[in-house]
C-alpha positions in Angstrom: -18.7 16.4 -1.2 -16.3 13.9 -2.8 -13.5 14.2 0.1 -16.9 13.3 2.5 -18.4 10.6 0.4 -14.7 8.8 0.0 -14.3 9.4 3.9 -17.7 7.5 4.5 -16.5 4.8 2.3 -13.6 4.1 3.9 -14.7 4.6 7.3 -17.7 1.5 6.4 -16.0 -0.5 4.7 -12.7 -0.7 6.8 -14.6 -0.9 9.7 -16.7 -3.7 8.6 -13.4 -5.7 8.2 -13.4 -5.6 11.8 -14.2 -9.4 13.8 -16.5 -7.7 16.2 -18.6 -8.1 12.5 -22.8 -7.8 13.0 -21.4 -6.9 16.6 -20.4 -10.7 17.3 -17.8 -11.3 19.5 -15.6 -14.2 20.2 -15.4 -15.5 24.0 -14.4 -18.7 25.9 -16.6 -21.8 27.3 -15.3 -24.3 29.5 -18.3 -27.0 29.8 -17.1 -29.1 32.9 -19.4 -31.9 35.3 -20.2 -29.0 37.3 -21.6 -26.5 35.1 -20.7 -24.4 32.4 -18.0 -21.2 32.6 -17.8 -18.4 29.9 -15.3 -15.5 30.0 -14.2 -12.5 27.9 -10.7 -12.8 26.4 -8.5 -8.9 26.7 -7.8 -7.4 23.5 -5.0 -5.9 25.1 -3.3 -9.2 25.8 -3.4 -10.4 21.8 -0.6 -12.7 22.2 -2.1 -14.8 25.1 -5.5 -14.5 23.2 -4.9 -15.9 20.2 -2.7 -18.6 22.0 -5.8 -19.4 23.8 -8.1 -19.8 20.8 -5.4 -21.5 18.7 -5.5 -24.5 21.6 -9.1 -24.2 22.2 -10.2 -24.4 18.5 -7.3 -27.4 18.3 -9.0 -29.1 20.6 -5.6 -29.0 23.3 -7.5 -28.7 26.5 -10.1 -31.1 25.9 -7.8 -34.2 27.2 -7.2 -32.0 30.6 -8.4 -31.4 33.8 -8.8 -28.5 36.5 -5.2 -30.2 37.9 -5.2 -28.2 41.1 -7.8 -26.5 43.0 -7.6 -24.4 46.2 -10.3 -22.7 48.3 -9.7 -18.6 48.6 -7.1 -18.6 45.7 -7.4 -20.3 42.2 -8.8 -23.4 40.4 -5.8 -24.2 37.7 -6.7 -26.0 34.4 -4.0 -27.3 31.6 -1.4 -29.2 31.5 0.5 -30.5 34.7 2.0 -28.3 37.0 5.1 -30.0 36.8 8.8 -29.0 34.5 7.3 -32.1 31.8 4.3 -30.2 31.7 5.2 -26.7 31.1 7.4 -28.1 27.9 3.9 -28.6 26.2 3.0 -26.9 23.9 6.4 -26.4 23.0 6.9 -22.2 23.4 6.6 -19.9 26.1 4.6 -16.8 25.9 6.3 -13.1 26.9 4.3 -11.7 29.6 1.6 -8.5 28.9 1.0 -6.9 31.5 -1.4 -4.5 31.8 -1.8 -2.1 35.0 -5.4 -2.5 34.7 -5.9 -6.1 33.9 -5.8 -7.2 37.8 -6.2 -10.7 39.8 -9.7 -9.6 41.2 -12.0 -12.3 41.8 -12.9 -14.1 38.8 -10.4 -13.0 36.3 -7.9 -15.8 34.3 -4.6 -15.8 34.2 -2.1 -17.7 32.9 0.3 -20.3 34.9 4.3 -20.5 34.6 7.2 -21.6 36.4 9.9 -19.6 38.3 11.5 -18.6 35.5 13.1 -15.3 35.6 11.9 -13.8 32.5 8.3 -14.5 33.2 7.3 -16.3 30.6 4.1 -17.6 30.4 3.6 -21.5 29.7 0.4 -20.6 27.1 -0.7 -24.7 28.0 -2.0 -23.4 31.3 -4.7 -20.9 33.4 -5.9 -20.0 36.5 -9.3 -18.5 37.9 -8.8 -15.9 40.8 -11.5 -17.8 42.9 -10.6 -14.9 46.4 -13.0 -12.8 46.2 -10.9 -10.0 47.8 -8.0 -10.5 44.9 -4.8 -12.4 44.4 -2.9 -8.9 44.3 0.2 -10.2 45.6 0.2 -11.8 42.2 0.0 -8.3 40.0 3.0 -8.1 37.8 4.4 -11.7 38.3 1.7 -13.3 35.9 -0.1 -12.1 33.3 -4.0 -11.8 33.2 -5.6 -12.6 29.6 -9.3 -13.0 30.7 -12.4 -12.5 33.0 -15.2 -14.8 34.0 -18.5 -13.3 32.6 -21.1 -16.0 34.0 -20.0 -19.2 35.6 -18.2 -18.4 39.4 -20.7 -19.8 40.8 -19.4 -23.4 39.1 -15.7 -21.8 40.2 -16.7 -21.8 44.0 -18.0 -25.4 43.3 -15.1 -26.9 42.0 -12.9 -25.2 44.6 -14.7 -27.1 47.8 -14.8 -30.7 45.6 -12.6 -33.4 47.7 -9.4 -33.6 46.6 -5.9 -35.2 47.2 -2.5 -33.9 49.8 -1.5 -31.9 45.9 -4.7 -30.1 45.5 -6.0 -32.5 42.9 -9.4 -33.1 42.6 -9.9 -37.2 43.4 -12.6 -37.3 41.2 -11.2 -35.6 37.9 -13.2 -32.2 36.3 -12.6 -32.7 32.5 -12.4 -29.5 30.3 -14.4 -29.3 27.1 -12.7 -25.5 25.9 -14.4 -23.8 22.8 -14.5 -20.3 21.3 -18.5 -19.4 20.9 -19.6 -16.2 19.8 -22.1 -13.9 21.6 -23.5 -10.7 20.9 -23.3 -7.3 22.4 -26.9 -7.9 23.9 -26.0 -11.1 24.9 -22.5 -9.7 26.8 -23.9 -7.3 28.0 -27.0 -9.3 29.7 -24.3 -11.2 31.7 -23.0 -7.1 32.8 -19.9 -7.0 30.7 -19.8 -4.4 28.3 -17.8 -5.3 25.3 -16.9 -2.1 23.8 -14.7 -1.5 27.5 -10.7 -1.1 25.9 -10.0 -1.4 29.4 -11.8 -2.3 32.4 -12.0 -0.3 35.3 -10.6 -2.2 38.6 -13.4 -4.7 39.2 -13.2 -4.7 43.1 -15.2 -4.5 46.2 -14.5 -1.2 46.6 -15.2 0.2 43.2 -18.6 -2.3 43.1 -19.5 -0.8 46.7 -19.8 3.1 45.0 -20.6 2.0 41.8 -24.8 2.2 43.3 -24.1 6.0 44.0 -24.1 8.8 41.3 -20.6 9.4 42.2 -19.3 6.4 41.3 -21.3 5.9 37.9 -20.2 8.8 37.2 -16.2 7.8 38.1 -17.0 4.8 36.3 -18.5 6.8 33.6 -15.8 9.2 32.8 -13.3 6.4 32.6 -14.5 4.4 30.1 -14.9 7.9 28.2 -11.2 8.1 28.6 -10.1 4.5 27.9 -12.3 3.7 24.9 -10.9 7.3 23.2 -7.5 5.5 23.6 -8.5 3.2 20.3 -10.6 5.8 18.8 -8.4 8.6 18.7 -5.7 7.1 16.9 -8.1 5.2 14.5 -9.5 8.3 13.5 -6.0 9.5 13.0 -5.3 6.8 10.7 -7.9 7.3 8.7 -7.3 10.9 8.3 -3.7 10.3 7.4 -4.9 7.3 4.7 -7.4 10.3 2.9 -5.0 13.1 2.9 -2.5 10.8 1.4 -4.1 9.7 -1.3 -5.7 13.1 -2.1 -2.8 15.0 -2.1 -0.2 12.1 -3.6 0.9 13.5 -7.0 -0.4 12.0 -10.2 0.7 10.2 -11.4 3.1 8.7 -8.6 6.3 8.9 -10.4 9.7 9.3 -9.1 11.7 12.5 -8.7 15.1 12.5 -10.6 17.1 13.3 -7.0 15.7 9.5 -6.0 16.9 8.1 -9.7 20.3 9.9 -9.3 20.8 8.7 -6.4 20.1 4.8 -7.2 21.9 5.2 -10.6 25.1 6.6 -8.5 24.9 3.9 -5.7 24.3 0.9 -7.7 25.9 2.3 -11.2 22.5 1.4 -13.7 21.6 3.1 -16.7 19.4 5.8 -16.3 16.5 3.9 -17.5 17.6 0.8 -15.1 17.9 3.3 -11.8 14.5 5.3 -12.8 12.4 2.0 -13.4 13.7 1.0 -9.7 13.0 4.6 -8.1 9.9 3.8 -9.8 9.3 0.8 -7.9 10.8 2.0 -4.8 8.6 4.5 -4.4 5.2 3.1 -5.1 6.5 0.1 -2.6 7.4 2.8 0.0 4.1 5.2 -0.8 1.6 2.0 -0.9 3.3 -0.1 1.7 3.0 2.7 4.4 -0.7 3.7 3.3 -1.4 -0.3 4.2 0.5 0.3 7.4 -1.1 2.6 8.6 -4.9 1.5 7.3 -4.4 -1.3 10.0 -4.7 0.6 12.0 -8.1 1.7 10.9 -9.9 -1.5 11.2 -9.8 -4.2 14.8 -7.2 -7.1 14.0 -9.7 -10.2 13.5 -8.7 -12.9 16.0 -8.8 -16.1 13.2 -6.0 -16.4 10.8 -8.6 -17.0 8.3 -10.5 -13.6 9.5 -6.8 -11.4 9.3 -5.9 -13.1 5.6 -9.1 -12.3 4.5 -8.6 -8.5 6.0 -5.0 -8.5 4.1 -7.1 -9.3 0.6 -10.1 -7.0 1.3 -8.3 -3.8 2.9 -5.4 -3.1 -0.1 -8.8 -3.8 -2.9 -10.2 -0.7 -0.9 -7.3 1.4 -0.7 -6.4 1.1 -3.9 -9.9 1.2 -5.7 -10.2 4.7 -4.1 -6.9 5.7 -5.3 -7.6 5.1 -8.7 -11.1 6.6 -8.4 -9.0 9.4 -7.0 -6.2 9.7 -9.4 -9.0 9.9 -12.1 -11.0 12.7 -10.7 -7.8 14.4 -10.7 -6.2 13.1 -14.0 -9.1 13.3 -16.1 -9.3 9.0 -17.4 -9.0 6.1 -15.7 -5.5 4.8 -14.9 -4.8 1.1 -16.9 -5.6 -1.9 -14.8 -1.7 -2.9 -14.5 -1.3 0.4 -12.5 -2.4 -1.3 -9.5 -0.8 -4.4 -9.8 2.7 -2.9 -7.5 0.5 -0.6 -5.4 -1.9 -3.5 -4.7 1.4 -5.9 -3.5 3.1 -2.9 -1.1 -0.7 -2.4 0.4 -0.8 -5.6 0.9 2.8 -5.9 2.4 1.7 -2.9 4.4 -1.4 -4.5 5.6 0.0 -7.4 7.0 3.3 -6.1 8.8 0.6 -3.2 10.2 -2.1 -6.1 11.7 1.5 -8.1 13.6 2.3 -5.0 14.9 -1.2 -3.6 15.7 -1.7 -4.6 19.3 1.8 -4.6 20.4 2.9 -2.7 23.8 4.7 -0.6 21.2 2.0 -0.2 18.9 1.7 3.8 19.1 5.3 4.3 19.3 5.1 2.1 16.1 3.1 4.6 14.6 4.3 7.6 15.3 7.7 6.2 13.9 5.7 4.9 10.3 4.0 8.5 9.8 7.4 10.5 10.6 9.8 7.9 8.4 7.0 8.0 5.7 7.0 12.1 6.4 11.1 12.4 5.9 11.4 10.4 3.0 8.3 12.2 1.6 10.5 15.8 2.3 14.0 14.1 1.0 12.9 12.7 -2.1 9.2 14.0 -2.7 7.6 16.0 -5.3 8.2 17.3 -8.8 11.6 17.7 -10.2 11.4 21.4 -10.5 14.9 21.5 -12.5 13.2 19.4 -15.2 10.0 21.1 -15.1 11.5 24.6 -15.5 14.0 23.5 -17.9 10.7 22.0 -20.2 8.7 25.5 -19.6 11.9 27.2 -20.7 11.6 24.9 -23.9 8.2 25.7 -24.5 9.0 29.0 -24.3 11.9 29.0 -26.9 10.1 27.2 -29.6 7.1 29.9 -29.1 9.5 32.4 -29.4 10.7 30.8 -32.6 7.4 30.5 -33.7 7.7 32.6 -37.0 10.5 32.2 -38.4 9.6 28.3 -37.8 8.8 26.7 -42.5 5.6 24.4 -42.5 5.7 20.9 -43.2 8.7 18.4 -43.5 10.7 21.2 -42.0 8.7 22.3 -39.4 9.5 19.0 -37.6 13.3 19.2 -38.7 13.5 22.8 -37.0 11.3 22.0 -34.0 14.1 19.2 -33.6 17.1 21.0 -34.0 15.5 24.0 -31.8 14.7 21.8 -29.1 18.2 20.1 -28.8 19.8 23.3 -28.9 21.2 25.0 -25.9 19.2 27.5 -24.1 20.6 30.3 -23.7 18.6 32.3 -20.8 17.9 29.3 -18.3 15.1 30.1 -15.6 16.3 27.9 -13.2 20.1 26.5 -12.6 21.6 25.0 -15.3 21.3 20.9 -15.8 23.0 17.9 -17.2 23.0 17.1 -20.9 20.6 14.2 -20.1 18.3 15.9 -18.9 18.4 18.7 -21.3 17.5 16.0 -24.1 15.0 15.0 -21.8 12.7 18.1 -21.2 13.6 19.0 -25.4 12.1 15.6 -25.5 9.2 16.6 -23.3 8.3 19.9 -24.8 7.8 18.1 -28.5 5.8 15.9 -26.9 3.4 18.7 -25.7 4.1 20.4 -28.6 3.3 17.6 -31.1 1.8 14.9 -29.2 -0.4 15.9 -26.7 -0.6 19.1 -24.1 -1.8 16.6 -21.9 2.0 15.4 -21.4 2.3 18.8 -19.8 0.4 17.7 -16.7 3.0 14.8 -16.1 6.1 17.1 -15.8 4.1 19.9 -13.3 3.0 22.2 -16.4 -0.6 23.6 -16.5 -1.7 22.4 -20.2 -4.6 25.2 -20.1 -1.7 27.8 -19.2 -1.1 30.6 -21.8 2.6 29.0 -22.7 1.5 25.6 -23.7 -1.6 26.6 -25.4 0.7 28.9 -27.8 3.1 25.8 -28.0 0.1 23.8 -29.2 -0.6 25.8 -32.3 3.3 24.9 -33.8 1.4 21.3 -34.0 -0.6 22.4 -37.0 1.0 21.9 -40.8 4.1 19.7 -39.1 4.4 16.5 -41.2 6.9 13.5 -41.5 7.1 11.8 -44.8 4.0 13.8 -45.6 2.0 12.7 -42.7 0.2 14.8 -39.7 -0.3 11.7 -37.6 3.0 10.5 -37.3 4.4 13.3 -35.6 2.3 12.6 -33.3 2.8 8.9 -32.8 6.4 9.6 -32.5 6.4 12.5 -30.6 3.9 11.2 -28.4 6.2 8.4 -27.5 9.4 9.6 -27.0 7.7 11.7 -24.4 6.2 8.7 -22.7 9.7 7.0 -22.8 11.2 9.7 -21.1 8.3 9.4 -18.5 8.6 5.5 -17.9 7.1 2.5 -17.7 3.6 1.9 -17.7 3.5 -0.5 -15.6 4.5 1.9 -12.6 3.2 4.9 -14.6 -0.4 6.4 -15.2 1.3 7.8 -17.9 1.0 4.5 -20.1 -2.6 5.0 -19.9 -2.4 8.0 -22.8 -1.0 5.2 -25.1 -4.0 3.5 -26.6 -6.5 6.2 -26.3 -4.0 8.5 -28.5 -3.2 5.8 -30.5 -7.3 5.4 -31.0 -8.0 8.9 -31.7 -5.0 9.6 -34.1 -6.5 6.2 -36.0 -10.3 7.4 -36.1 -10.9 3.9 -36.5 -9.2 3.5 -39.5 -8.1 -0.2 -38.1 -4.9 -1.7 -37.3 -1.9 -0.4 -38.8 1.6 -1.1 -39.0 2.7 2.2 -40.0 1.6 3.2 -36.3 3.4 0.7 -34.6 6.5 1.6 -37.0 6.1 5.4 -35.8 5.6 4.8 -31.9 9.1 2.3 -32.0 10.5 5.6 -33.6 9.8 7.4 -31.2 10.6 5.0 -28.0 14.0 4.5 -30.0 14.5 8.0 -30.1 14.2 8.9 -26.3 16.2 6.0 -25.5 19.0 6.8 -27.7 18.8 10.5 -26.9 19.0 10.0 -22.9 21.0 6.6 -22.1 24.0 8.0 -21.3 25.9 11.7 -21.5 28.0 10.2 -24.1 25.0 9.3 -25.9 23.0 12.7 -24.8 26.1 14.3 -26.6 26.0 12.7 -29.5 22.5 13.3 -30.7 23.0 17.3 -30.0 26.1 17.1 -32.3 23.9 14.8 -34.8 21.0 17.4 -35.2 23.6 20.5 -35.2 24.7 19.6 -38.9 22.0 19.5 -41.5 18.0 17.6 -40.4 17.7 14.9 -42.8 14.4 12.9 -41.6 16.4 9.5 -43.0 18.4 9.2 -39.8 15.4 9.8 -37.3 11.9 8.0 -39.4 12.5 5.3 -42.1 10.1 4.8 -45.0 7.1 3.2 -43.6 4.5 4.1 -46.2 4.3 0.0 -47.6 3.8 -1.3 -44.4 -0.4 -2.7 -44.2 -2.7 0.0 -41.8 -6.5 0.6 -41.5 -6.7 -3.4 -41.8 -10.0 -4.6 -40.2 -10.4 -7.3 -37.6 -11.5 -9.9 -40.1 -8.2 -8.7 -42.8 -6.0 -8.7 -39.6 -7.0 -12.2 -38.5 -6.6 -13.4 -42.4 -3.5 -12.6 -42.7 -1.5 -12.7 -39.7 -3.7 -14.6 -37.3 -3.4 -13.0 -33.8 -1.0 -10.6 -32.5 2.3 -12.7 -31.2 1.7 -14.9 -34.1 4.5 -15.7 -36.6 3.4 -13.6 -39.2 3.1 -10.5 -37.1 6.5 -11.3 -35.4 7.6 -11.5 -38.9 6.6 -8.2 -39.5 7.6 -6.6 -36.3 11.0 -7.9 -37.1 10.9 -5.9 -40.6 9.7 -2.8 -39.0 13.1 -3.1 -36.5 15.2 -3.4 -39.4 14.1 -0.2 -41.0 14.5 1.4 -37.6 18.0 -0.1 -37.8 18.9 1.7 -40.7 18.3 5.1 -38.9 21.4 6.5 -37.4 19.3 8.6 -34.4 17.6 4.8 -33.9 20.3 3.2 -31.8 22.5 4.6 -29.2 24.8 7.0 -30.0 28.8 7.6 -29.8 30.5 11.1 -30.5 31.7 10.4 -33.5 29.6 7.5 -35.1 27.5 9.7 -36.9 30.4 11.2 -38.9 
């Protein structure tokens, strides 16, 4: 039900994005001193299109004149047919042709020179006024448009008296505008808008048209043609929901990306993961927005396509975080969507210029199979540091008994985490990342089991619930809740930033339930630094990763990991907090943070480390 109520949603909403909105479509009018002439522009032909409206909306056309006008072929409107003319406005169009946009009677094309390329001069258009075709002229210019109600003011203009050039003597102004008409409206005047492609409007298909047969012919291919545009919307779509159903929460980068970054552009570890973070929700997000373009109909009015880049990342991404917290059990912190949001939107806006391109399926096809390799090169868990954690897990359960209550209890769980294992699951890994996954595992073990869910564990499995129970009677300076607080967040420094990670989002509501709204406290803030300050100094380097395993081999003495904290001001209210050190950022409470680094100073496991600097 929730897959089909999030596929509805997506379906309506993208597809109201669309500019055929309330079924309104935009079309041409030429008013002249003959009469008035409206035509459909082609979809197909989007770059001659929006040329078209650009110069009609600017009002280009309205200080020309239907320049040249000849009886069995075409009335020509624009600027002079002349090398001057053709140089205004100042580009040239590439032609798009289209084997079933034809010069039958009454369809608009637009004018050039004999240049070999082409090009179309996008200040200039003809009306096929033959009524058996201008064929010879199939390939050699590119048709854009067709008359929809108005060749009868065509043939008028054709037989008005003009000059040895074809001029008219007595000039027919154009007044060009885009109107909009409905679907009733279009389809009043026989022209039925949802056609991708028209069928060959000529005699001969007209002539069986009356029959069965050939409403049937007719029939069958506008069947075929219109699935052109909804077969590979549908496909989008599909591709958008599975996605973001099976993307893995939260998003985070696996270690073969952050090697690879840290090797090519020599970071830090926490440098080069912070930048596979980033890659990869850039990558992830930018190719969902790609490929949502193709989901909705490019609107025609910059205005109309800006407003499509805004609207069509705030749905994406709203039902990705509705999505990541059905599966992650909370609702992921605003800031998660801040980098998503920018790559959808990046997405979005390459996918509508490329949309309705003669390459546009080839386009996609090559988005979905680059987004699919890179997916299979770098994707998914890192099973090394997932198995490597389990098997962490599993020696601090085994170690269980023998394990003393109290200050000791977090000493051994320490020592026993940074030690070697000895019967690895999986094959064997770096020092890094062994200090990692000990890190990890004493988060699980003495933070929260819902860390487990971030490295690939099941937290309801049989392993980490046993794990769990080493939690109770572990204290630090005589504390249960500062265990916590620092075990809590060397896990989430190992994990990442939270501004690329859902795993930020555990912060606060840990943080709340540890205080039991006792107030603001110091001491808390003193035990989560700890902690960061611990991971970091633990996993910046091998060197470093070294050092802390020698450290915690000797003797556990809780002064060189935790400082005393027990003066610092907690449980202070709002109103005590605001008394005394005004607002957080204020100088008072920089004041204070600035003492609480000191003490953290004075801890030799605190700061990065160097074989030998603890001796």
């Amino acid at each position: 039900m929730i897959l089909k109520g999030i596929i509805v949603l997506i379906a309506g909403i993208l597809i109201s994005c669309s500019s055929a909105k309330n079924n309104e479509y935009s079309v041409g009018q030429i008013k002249t001193t003959k009469g008035e002439i409206v035509f459909w522009l082609y979809d197909e032909t989007p770059n001659h299109k929006q040329s078209f409206i650009q110069l009609a909306n600017d009002g280009y056309w309205d200080s020309l004149t239907f320049n040249r006008v000849i009886p069995n072929f075409v009335v020509q409107g624009g600027c002079p047919d002349t090398p001057a003319g053709f140089t205004d406005p100042e580009y040239l169009l590439a032609p798009e042709f289209n084997d079933h946009l034809l010069h039958d009677y009454g369809m608009i094309g637009a004018g050039r020179d004999n240049n070999p390329d082409k090009l179309s001069a996008r200040c200039q258009f003809y009306i096929v006024q033959n009524k058996k075709g201008e064929h010879r002229l199939d390939g050699d210019y590119t048709v854009f448009g067709k008359v929809l109600k108005g060749m009868d003011i065509v043939d008028a203009i054709v037989n008005v008296e003009r000059d040895s050039t074809n001029k008219p003597i007595v000039p027919i102004t154009l007044d060009v505008n885009i109107i909009k008409l409905t679907s009733k409206q279009l389809k009043e005047m026989g022209f039925d808008p949802k056609q991708i492609l028209p069928i060959k409007q000529n005699f001969e298909v007209a002539k069986v048209s009356s029959g069965i047969e050939g409403k049937v012919k007719i029939m069958a291919a506008l069947l075929v043609e219109n699935s052109k545009g909804i077969v590979y919307r549908v496909v989008a779509l599909i591709v958008v929901v599975s996605m973001l159903l099976i993307v893995p929460t939260p998003l985070l980068p696996p270690y073969r990306l952050s090697e690879a970054i840290q090797r090519m552009l020599g970071l830090g570890w926490k440098s080069a993961y912070l930048a596979a973070t980033i890659l990869l929700q850039l990558a992830f997000y930018g190719f969902l927005g790609i490929v949502a373009a193709f989901i909705v109909k490019r609107a025609e009015s910059v205005r109309k396509r800006l407003l499509q880049i805004i609207l069509v990342p705030i749905i994406i991404i709203s039902v990705a975080l509705i999505i990541r917290s059905l599966k992650g059990g909370y609702f992921p912190v605003y800031i998660n969507a801040a980098i998503p949001m920018v790559a959808c939107s990046i997405g979005v806006w390459l996918g509508l210029g490329l949309l309705y391109q003669r390459l546009k399926y080839v386009i996609f096809i090559v988005v979905v199979l680059a987004g699919t390799a890179f997916w299979s090169l770098f994707g998914g868990t890192s099973t090394r540091l997932m198995h490597a954690t389990q098997d962490q897990l599993k020696k601090l359960t085994d170690a269980s008994e023998r394990i003393p209550h109290g200050e000791k209890r977090f000493g051994v769980l320490l020592q026993l985490a940074f030690a070697p294992i000895s019967k690895p699951s999986s094959d064997p890994i770096n020092i890094v990342d062994h200090n990692r996954s000990a890190i990890l595992a004493l988060g699980i073990v003495l933070g929260d089991e819902r860390i487990a869910r971030f490295v690939g564990l099941d937290r309801n499995s049989n392993l980490v619930r046993n794990a769990v129970l080493l939690r109770k009677g572990t204290t630090l300076r005589g504390r249960t809740d500062w265990p916590r607080h620092f075990s809590l967040s060397a896990a989430l420094a190992v994990l990442e930033n939270s501004l690329v990670s859902d795993a930020g989002g555990l912060i606060k509501e840990q943080v709340d339930v540890l205080a039991k709204g006792s107030g603001f406290s110091f001491t808390d803030i003193a035990a989560d630094r700890a902690g960061v300050r611990f991971a970091n100094a633990a996993t910046n380097s091998e060197e470093d990763a070294l050092a802390m395993q020698e450290l915690l081999k000797n003797k556990f003495s809780v002064d060189d990991f935790f400082p005393f904290i027990a003066d610092l001001p907690e449980g202070l209210t709002t109103e005590q907090f605001r008394n005394d050190y005004e607002a957080v950022g204020s100088q008072r409470y920089r004041e204070k943070i600035s003492e609480i680094e000191i003490r953290l100073d004075s801890c030799i496991a605190l700061s990065p480390l160097r074989s030998g600097r603890h001796e």
